[in-house]
MARLONU-212657 format. One record per residue (C-alpha): residue number from 1; chain; x, y, z. Coordinates in steps of 0.2 Angstrom, whole numbers. Layout:
N
+------+-------+-------+-------+-------+
| resi | chain |     X |     Y |     Z |
+------+-------+-------+-------+-------+
|  NUM |     A |     X |     Y |     Z |
...
+------+-------+-------+-------+-------+
END
This chain:
115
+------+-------+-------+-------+-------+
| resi | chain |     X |     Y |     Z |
+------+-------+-------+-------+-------+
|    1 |     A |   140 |  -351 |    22 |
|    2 |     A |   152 |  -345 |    37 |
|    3 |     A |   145 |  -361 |    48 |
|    4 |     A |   139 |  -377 |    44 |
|    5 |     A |   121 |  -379 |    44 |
|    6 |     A |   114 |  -386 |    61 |
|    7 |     A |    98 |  -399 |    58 |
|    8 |     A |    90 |  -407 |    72 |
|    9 |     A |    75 |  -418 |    73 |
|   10 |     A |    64 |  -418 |    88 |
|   11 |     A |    49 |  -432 |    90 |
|   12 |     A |    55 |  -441 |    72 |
|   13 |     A |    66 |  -449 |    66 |
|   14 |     A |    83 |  -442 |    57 |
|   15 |     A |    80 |  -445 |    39 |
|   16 |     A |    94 |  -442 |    27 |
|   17 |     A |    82 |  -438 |    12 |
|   18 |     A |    74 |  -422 |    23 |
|   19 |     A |    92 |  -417 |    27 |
|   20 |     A |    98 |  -416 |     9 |
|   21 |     A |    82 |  -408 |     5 |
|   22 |     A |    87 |  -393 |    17 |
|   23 |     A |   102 |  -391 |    11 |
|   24 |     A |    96 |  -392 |    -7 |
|   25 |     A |    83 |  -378 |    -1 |
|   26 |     A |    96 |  -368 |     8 |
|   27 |     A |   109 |  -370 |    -8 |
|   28 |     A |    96 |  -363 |   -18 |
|   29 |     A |    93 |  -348 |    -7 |
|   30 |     A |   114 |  -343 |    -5 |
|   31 |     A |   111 |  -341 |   -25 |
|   32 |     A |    99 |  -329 |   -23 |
|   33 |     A |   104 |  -321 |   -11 |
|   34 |     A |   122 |  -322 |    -7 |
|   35 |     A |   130 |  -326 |     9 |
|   36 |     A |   121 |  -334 |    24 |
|   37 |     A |   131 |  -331 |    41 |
|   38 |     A |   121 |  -346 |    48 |
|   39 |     A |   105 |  -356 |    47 |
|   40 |     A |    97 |  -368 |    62 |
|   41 |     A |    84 |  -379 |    57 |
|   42 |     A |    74 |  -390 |    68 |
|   43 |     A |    60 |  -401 |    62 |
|   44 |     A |    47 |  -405 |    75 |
|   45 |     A |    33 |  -419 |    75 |
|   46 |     A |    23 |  -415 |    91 |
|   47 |     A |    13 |  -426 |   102 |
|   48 |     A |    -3 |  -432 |    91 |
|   49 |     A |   -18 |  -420 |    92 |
|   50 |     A |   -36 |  -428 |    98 |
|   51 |     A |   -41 |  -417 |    80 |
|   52 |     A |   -29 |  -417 |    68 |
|   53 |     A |   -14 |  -431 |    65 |
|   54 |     A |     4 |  -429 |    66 |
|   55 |     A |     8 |  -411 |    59 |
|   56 |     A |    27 |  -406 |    55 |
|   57 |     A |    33 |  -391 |    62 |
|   58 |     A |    48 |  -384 |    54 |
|   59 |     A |    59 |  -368 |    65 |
|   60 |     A |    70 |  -358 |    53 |
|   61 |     A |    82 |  -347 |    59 |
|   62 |     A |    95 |  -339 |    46 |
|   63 |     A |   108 |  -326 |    50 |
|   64 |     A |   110 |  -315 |    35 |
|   65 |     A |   123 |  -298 |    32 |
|   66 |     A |   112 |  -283 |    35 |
|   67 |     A |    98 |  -290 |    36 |
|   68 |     A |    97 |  -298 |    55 |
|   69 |     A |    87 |  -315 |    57 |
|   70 |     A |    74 |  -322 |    48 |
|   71 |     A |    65 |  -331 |    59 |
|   72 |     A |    52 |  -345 |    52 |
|   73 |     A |    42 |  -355 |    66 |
|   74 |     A |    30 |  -364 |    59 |
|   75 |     A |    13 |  -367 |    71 |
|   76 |     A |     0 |  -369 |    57 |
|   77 |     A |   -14 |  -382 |    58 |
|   78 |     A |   -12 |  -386 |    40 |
|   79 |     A |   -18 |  -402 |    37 |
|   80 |     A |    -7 |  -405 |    24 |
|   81 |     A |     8 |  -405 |    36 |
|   82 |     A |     6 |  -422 |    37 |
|   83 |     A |    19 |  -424 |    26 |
|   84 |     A |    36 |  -420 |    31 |
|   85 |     A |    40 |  -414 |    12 |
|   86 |     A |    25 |  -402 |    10 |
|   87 |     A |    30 |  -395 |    28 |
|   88 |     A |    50 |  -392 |    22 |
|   89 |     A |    42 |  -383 |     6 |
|   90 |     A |    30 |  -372 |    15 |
|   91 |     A |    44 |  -366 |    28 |
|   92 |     A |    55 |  -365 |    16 |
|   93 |     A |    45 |  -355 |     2 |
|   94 |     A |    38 |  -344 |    18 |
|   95 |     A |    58 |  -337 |    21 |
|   96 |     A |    60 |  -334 |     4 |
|   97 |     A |    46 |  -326 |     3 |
|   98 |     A |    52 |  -316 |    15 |
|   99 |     A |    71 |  -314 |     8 |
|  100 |     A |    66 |  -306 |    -5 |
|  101 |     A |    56 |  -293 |     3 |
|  102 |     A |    69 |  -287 |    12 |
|  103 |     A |    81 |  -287 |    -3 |
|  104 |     A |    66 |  -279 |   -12 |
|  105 |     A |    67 |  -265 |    -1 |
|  106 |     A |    86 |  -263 |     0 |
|  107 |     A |    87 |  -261 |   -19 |
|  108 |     A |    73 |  -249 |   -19 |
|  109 |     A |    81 |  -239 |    -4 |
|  110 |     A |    98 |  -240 |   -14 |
|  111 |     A |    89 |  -232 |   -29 |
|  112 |     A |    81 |  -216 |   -20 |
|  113 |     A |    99 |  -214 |   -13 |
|  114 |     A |   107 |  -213 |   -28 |
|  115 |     A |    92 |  -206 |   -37 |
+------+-------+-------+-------+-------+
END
């Protein structure tokens, strides 16, 4: 990565088991895909709701090499979000998700090209 990831914690606690978590996730995504310019990550624990509990929020925001930002923000009611690990996997697994779409569909526009 060209610049060193940038986590921040807002309405919690730092926790050094979520940050190596993050970047065990983001490691995992470089060997998938390749290079990642950048990548800011914010974890948010809003003010209680009168319905639900506490819910983690996680913002995502990589800068990948032709493919622009991708952008996670994270606003769900998932009840499961309760748990500041469950939250991380969702985000996480919800950019992946979305990296390889977009390498999906390079690779097939790369093939009609040289088809």
């Amino acid at each position: 990565m060209q610049v060193p990831v940038q986590i921040s914690f807002h309405g919690c606690d730092h926790s050094d088991a979520v940050e190596s978590e993050i970047h065990a996730r983001i490691n995992k995504i470089e060997e998938f895909y390749g290079r990642i310019t950048s990548c800011r990550v914010v974890v948010e624990l809003p003010h209680k709701s009168h319905a639900q509990g506490k819910l983690f929020h996680f913002n995502i925001d990589m800068s990948i090499p032709g493919a622009g930002h991708i952008v996670h923000n994270d606003r769900g009611q998932n009840p499961a979000h309760e748990d500041v690990h469950v939250a991380l996997r969702d985000a996480f697994n919800a950019v992946d998700s979305r990296l390889k779409k977009i390498v999906g569909k390079r690779r097939d526009e790369q093939r009609r090209a040289s088809a």
